[in-house]
C-alpha positions in Angstrom: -14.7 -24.2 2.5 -14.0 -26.0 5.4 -13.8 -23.8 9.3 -10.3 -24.8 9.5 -9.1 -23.6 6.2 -11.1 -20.6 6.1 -9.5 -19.9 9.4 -5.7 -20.8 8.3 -7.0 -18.8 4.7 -7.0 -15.5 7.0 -4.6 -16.1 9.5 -1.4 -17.1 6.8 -1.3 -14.6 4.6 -2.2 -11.6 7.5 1.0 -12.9 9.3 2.9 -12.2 6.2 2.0 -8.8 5.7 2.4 -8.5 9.2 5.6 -9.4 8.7 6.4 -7.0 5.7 5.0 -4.4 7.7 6.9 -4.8 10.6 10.5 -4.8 8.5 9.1 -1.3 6.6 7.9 0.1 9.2 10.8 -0.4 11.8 13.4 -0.1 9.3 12.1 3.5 8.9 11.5 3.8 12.6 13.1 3.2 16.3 10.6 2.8 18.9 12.8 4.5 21.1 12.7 7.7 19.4 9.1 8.0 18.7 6.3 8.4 21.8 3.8 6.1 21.1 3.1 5.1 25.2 5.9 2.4 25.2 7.9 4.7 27.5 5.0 4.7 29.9 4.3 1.2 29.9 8.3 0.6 30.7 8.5 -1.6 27.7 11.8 -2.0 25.8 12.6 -1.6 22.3 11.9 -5.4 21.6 8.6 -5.2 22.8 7.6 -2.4 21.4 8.3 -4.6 18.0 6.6 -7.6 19.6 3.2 -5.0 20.1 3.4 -3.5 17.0 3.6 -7.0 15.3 0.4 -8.1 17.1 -1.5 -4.9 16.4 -0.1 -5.2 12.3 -1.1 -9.1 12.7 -4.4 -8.0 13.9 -4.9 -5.2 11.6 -4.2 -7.6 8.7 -6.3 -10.4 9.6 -9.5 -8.0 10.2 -9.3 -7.3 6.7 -8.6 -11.0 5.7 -11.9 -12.0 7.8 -13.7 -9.1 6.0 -12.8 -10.4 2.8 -14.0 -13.8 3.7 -17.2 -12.5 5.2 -18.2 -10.7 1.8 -17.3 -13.5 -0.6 -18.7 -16.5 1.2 -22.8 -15.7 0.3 -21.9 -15.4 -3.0 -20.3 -18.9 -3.5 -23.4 -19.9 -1.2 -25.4 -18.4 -3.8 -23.4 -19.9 -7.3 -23.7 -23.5 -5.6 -27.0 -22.7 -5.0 -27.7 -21.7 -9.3 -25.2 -24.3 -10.1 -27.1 -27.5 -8.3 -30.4 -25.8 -9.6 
């Protein structure tokens, strides 16, 4: 697998659960009414989604990579007992 479509492989489907998780979490939450340091950063309610997006986005993604990580030796490996 190719840099590039390892890379778009993790980043794709991380932004859709990022994406899920934003509508579940927010539609169960207002940023406003929870403290979670927004209020001392002076940031509105839309950026308090736009950070939270990131940080799911993020979140997602790191487990993507990890994923990728711990498969990859083992296709390494069958191509290895496959050409063998």
């Amino acid at each position: 697998m190719s840099g590039m479509r390892r890379m778009v492989g993790v980043l794709w489907p991380s932004f859709l659960v990022a994406c899920a998780m934003e509508m579940l979490v927010f539609a169960l939450v207002d940023p406003v009414d929870v403290y979670c340091g927004a209020d001392a950063l002076g940031m509105s309610r839309q950026g308090a989604y736009t950070a939270a997006f990131f940080i799911f986005w993020l979140m997602a993604a790191a487990s993507s990579a990890c994923t990728v990580l711990l498969v990859e030796p083992r296709d390494a490996e069958e191509r290895r007992e496959a050409s063998s």
